[in-house]
VEXZAMI-234900 format. One record per atom (N, C-alpha, C, O, CB): residue number from 1; residue in one letter; atom name; x, y, z. Coordinates in Angstrom, 1 decimal. Glycine has a CB too. Layout:
BEGIN
@i = NUM	aa = a	at = CA	east = X	north = Y	up = Z
...
REM end
This chain:
BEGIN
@i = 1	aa = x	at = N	east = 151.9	north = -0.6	up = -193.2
@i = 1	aa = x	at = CA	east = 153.1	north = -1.3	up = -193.5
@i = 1	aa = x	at = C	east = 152.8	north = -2.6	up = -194.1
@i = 1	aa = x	at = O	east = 151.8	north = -3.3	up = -193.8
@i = 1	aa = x	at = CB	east = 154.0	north = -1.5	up = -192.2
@i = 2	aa = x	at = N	east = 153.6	north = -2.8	up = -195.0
@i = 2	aa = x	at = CA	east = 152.8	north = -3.9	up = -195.9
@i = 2	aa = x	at = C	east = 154.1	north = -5.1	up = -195.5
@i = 2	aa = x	at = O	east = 155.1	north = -4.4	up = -195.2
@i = 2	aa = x	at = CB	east = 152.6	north = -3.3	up = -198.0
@i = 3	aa = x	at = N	east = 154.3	north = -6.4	up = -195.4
@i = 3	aa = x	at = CA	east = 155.0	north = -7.4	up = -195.5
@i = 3	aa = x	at = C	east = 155.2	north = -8.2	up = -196.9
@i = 3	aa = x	at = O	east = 154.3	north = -8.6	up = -197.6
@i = 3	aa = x	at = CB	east = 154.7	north = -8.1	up = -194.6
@i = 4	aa = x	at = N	east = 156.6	north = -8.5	up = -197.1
@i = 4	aa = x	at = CA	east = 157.0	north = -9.3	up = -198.8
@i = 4	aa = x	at = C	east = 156.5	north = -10.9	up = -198.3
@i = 4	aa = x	at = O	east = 155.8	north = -11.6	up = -199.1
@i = 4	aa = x	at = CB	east = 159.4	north = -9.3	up = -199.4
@i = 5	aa = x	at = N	east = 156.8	north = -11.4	up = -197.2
@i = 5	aa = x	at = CA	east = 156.3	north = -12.6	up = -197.0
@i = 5	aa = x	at = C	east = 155.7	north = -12.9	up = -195.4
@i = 5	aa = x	at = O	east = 155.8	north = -11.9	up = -194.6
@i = 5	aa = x	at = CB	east = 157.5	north = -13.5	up = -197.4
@i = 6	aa = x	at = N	east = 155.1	north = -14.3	up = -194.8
@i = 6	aa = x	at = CA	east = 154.6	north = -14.3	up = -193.8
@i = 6	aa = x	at = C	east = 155.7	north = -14.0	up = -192.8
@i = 6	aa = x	at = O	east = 155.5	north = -13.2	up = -191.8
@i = 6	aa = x	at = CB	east = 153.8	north = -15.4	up = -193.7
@i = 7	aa = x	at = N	east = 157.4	north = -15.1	up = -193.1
@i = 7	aa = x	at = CA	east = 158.4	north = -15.0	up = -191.6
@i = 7	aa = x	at = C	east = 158.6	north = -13.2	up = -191.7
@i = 7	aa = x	at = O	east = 158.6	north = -12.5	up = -190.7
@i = 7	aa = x	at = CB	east = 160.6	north = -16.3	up = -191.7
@i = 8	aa = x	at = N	east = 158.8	north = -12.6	up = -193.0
@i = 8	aa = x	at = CA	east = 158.6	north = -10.5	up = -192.6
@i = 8	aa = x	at = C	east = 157.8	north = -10.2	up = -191.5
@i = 8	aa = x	at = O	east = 158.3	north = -9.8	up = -190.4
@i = 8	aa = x	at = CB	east = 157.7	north = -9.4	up = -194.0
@i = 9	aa = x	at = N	east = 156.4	north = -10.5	up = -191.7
@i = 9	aa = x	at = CA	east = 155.8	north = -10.3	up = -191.1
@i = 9	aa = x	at = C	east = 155.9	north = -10.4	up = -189.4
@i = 9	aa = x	at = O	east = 155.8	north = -9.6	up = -188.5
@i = 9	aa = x	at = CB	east = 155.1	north = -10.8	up = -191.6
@i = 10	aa = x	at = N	east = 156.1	north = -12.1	up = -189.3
@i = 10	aa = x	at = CA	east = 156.6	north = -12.6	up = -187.9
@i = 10	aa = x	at = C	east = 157.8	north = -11.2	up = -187.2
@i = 10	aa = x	at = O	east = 157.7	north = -10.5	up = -186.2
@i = 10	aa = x	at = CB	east = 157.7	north = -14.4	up = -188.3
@i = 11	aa = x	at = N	east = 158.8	north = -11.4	up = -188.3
@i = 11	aa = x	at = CA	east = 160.1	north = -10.5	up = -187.8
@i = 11	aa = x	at = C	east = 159.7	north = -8.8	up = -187.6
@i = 11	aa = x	at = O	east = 160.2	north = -7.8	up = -187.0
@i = 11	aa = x	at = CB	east = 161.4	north = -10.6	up = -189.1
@i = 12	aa = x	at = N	east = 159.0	north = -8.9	up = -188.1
@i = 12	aa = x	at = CA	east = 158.8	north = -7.3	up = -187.8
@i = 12	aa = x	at = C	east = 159.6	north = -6.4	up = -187.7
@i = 12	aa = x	at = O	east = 159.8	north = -5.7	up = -186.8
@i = 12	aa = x	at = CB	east = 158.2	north = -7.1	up = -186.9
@i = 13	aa = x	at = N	east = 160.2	north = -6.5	up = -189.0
@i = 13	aa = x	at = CA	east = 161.5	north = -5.6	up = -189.3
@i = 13	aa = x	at = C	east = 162.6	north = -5.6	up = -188.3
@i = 13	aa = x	at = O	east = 163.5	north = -4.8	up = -188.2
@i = 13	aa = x	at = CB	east = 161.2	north = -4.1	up = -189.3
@i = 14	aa = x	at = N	east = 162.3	north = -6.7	up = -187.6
@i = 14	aa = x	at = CA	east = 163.7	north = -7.3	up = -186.7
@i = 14	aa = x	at = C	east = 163.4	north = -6.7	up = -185.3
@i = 14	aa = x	at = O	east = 164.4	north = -6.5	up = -184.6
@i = 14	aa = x	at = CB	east = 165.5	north = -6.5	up = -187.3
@i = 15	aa = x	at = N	east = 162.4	north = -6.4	up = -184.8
@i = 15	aa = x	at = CA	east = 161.4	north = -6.0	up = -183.7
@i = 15	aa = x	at = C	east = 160.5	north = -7.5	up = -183.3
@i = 15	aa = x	at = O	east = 160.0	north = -7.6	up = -182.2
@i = 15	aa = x	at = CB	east = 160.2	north = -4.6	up = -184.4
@i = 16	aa = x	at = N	east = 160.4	north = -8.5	up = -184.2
@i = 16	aa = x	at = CA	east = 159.3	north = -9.6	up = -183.6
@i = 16	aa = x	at = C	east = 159.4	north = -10.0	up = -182.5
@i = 16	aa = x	at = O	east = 158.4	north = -10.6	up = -182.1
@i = 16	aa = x	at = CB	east = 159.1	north = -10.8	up = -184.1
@i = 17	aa = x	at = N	east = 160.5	north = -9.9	up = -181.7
@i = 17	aa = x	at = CA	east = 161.2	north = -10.5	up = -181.1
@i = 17	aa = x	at = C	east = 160.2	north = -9.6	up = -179.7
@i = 17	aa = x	at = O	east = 159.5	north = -10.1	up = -178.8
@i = 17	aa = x	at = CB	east = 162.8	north = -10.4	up = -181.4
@i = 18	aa = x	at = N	east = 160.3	north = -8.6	up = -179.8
@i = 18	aa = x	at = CA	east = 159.5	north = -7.4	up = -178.6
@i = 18	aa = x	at = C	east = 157.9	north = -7.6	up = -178.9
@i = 18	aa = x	at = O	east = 157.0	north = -7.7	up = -178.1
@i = 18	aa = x	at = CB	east = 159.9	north = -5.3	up = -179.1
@i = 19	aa = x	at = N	east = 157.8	north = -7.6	up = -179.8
@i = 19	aa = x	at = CA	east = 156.1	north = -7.3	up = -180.3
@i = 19	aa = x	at = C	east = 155.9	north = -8.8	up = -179.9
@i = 19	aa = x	at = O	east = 155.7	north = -9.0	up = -178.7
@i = 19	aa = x	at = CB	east = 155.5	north = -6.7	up = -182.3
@i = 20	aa = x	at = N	east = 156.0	north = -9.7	up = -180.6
@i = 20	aa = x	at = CA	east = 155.7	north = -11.0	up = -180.1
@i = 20	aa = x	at = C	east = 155.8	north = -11.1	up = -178.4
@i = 20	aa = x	at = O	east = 154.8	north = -11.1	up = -177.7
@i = 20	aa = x	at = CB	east = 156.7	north = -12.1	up = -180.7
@i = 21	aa = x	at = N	east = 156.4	north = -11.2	up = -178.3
@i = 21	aa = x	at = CA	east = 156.7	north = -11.2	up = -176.6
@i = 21	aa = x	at = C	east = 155.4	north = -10.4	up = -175.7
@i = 21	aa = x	at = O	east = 154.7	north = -11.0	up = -175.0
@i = 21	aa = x	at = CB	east = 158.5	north = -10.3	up = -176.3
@i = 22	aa = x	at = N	east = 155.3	north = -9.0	up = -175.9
@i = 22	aa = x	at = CA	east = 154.2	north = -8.2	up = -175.3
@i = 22	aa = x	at = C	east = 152.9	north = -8.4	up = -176.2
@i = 22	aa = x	at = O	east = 152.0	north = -7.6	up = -176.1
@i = 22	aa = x	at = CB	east = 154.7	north = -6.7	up = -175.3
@i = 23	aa = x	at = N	east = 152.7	north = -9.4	up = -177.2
@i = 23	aa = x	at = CA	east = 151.1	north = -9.7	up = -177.2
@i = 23	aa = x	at = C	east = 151.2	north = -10.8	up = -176.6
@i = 23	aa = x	at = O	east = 150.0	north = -11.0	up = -176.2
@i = 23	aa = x	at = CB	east = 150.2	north = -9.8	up = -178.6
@i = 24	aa = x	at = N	east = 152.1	north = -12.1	up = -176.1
@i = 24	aa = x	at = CA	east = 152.1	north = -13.1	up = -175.4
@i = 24	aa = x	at = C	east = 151.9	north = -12.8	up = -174.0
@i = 24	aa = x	at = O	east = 151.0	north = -13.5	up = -173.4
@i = 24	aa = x	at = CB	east = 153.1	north = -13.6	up = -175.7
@i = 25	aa = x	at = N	east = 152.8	north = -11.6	up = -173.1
@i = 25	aa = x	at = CA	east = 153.0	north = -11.1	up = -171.9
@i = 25	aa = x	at = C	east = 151.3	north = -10.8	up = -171.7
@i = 25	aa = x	at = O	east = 150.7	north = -11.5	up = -170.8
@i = 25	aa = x	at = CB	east = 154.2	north = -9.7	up = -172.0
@i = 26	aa = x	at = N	east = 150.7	north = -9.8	up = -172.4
@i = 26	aa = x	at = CA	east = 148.9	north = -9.4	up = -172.8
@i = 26	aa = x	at = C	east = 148.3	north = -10.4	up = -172.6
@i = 26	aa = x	at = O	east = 147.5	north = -10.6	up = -171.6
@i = 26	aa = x	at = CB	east = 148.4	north = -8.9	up = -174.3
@i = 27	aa = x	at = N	east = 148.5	north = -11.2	up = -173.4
@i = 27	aa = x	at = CA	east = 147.1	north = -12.4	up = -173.1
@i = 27	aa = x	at = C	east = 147.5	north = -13.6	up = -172.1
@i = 27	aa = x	at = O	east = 146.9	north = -14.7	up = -172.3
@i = 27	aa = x	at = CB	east = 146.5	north = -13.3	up = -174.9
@i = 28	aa = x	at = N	east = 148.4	north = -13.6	up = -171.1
@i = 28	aa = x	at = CA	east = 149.1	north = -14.4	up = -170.3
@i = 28	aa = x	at = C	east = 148.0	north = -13.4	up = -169.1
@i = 28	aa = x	at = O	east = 147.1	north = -13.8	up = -168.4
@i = 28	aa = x	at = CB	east = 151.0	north = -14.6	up = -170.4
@i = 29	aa = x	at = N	east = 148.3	north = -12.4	up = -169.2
@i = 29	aa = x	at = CA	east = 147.4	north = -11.7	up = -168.0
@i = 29	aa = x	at = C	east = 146.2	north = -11.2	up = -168.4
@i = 29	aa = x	at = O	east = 145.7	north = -10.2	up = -167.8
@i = 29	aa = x	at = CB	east = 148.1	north = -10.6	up = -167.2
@i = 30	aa = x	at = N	east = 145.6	north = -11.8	up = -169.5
@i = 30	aa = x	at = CA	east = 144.4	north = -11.7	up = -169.9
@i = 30	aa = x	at = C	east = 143.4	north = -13.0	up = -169.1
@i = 30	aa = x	at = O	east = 142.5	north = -13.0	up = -168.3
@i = 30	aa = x	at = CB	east = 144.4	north = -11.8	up = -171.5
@i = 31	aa = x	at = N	east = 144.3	north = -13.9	up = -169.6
@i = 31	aa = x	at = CA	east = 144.1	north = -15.4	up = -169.1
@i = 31	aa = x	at = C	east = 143.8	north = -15.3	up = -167.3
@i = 31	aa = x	at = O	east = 142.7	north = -15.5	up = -166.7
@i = 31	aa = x	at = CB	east = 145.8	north = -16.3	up = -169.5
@i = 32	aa = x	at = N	east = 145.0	north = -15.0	up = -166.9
@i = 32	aa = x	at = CA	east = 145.1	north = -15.1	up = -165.5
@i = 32	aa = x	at = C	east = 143.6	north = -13.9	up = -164.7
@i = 32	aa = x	at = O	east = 143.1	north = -14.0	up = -163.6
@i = 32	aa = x	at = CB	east = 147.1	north = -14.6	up = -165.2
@i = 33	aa = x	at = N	east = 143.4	north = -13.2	up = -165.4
@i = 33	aa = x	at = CA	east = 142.3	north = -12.4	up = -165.0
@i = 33	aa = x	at = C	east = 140.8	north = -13.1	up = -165.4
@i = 33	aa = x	at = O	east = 139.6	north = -12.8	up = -165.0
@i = 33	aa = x	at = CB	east = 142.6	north = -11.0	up = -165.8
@i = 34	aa = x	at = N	east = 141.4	north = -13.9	up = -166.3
@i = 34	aa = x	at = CA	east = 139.6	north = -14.6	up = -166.6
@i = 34	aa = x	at = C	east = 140.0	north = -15.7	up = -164.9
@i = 34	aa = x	at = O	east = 139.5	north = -15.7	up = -163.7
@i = 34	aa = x	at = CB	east = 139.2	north = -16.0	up = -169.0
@i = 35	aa = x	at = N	east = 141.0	north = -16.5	up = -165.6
@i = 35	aa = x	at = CA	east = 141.2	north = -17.5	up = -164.2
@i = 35	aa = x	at = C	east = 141.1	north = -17.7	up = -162.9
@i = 35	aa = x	at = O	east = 140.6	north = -18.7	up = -162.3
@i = 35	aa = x	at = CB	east = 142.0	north = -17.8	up = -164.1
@i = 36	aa = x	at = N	east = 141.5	north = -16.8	up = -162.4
@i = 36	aa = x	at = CA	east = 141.5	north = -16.4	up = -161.0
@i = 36	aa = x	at = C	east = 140.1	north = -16.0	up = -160.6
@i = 36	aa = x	at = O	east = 140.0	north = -16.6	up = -159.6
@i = 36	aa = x	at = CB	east = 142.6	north = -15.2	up = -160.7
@i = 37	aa = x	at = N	east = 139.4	north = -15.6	up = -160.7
@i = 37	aa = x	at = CA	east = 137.9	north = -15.5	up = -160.3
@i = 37	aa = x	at = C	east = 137.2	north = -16.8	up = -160.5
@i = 37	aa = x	at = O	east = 136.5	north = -17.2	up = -159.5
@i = 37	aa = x	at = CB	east = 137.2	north = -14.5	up = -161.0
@i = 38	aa = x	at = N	east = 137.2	north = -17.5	up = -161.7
@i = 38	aa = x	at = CA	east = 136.6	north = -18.7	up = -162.0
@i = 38	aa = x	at = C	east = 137.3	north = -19.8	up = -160.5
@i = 38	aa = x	at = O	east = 136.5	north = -20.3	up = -159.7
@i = 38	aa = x	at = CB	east = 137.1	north = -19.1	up = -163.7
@i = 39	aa = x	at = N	east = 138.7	north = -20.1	up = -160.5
@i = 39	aa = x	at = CA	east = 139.3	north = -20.4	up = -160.0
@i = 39	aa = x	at = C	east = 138.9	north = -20.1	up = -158.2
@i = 39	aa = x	at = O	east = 138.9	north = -21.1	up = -157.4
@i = 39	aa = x	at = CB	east = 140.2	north = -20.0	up = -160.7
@i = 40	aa = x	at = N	east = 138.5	north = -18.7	up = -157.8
@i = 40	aa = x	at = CA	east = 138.3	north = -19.0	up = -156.2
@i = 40	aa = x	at = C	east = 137.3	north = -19.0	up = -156.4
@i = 40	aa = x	at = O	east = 136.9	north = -19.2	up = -155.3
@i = 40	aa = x	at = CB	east = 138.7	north = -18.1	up = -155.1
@i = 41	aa = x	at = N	east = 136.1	north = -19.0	up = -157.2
@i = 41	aa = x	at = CA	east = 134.8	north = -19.5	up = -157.0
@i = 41	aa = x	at = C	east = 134.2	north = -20.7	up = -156.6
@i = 41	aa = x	at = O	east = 133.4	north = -21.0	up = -155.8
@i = 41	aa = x	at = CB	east = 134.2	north = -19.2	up = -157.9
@i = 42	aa = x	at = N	east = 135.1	north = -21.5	up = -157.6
@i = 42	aa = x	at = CA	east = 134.7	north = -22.7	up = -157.1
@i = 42	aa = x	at = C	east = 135.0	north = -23.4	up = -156.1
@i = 42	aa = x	at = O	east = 134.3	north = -24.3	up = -155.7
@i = 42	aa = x	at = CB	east = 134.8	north = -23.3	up = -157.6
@i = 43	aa = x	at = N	east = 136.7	north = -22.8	up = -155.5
@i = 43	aa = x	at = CA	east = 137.1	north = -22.9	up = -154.3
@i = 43	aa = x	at = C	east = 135.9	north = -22.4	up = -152.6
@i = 43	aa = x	at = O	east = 135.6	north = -23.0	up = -151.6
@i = 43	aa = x	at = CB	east = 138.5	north = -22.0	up = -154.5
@i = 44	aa = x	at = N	east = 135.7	north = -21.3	up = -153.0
@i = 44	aa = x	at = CA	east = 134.5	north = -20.9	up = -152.8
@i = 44	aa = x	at = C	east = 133.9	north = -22.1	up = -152.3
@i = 44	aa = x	at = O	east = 134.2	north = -22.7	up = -151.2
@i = 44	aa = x	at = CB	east = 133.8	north = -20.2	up = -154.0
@i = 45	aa = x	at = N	east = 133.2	north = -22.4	up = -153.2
@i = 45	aa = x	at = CA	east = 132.0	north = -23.1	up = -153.3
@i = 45	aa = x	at = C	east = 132.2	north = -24.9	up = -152.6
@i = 45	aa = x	at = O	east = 131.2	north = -25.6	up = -152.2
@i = 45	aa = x	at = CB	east = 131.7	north = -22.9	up = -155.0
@i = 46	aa = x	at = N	east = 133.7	north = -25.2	up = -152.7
@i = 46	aa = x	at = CA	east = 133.6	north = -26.2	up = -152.7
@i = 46	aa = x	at = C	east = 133.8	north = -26.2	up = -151.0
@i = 46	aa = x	at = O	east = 133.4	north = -27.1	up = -150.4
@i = 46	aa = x	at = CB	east = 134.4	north = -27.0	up = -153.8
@i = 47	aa = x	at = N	east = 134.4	north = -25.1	up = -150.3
@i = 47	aa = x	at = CA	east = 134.5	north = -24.9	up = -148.7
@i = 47	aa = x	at = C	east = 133.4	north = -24.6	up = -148.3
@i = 47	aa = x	at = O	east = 133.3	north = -24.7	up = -147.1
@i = 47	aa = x	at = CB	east = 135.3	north = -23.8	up = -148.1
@i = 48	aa = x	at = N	east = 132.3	north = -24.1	up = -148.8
@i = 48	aa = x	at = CA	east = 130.9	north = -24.1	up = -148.3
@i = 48	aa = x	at = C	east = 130.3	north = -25.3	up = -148.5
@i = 48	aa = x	at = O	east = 129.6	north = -25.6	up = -147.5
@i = 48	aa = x	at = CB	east = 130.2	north = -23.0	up = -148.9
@i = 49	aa = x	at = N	east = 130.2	north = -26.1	up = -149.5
@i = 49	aa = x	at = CA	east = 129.9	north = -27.0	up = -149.3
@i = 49	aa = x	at = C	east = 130.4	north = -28.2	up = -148.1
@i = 49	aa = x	at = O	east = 129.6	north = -28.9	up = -147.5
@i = 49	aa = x	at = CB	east = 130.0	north = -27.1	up = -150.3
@i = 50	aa = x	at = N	east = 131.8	north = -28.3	up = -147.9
@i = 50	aa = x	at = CA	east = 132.5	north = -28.8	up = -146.9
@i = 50	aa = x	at = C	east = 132.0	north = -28.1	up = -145.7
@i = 50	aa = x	at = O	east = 132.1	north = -28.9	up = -144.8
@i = 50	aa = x	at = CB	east = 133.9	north = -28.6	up = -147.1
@i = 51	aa = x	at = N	east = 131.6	north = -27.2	up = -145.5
@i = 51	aa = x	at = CA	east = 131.3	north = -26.4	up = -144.3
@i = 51	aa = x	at = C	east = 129.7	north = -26.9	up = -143.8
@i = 51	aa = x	at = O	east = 129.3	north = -27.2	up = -142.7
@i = 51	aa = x	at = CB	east = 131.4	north = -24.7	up = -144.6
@i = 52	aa = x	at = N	east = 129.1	north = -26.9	up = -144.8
@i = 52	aa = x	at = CA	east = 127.7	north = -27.1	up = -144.6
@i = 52	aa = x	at = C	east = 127.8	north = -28.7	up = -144.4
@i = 52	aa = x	at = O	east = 127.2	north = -29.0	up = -143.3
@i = 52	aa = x	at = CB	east = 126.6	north = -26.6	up = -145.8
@i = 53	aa = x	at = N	east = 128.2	north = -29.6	up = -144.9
@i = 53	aa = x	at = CA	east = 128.2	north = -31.1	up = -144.9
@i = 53	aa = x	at = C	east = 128.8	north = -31.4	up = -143.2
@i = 53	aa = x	at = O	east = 128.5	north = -32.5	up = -142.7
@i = 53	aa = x	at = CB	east = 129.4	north = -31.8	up = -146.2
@i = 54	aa = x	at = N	east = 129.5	north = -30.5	up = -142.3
@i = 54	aa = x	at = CA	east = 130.1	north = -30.7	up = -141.3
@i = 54	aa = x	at = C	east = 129.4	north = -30.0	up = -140.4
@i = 54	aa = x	at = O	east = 130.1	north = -29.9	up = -139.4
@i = 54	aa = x	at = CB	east = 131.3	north = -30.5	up = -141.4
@i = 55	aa = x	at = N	east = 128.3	north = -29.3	up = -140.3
@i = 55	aa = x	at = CA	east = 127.6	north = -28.6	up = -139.9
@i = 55	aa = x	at = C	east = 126.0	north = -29.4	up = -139.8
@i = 55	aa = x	at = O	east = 125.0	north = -29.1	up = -139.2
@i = 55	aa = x	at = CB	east = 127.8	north = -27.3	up = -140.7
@i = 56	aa = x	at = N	east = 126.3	north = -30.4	up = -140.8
@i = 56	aa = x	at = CA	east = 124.4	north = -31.1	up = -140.7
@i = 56	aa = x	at = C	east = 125.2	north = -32.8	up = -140.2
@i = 56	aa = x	at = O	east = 124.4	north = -33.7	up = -139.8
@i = 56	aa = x	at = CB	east = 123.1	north = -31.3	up = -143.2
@i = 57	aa = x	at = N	east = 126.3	north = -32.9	up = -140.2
@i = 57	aa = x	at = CA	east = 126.7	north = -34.5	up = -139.5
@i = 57	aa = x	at = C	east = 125.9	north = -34.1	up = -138.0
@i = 57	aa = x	at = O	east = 125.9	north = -33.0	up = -137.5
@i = 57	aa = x	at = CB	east = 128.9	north = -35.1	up = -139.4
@i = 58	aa = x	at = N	east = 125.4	north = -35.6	up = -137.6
@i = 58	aa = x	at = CA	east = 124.7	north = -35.4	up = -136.2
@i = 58	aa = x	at = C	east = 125.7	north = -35.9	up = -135.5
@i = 58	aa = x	at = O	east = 125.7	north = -36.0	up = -134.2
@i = 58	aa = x	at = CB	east = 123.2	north = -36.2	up = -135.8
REM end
């Protein structure tokens, strides 16, 4: 499918509205799938650290 200009393109034969939306909806839980692991790791990490620091106080 070829487009006359770039806002054609955007509109997508009067569909942009769907298609835009579900590659936004896609990489919103692309995102959240990288995040959330990065995210409890360091959580993770920062309660073990807290754990061990309260575990060596005399």
């Amino acid at each position: 499918m070829s487009f006359a200009s770039f806002s054609d393109f955007l509109a997508m034969g009067h569909h942009g509205l769907y298609v835009w939306s579900a590659y936004g909806i896609c990489l919103a839980v692309l995102a959240l799938n990288v995040a959330t692991p990065l995210l409890a790791r360091r959580r993770y990490l920062q309660e073990e650290a807290r754990r061990l620091r309260r575990e060596t106080k005399p």
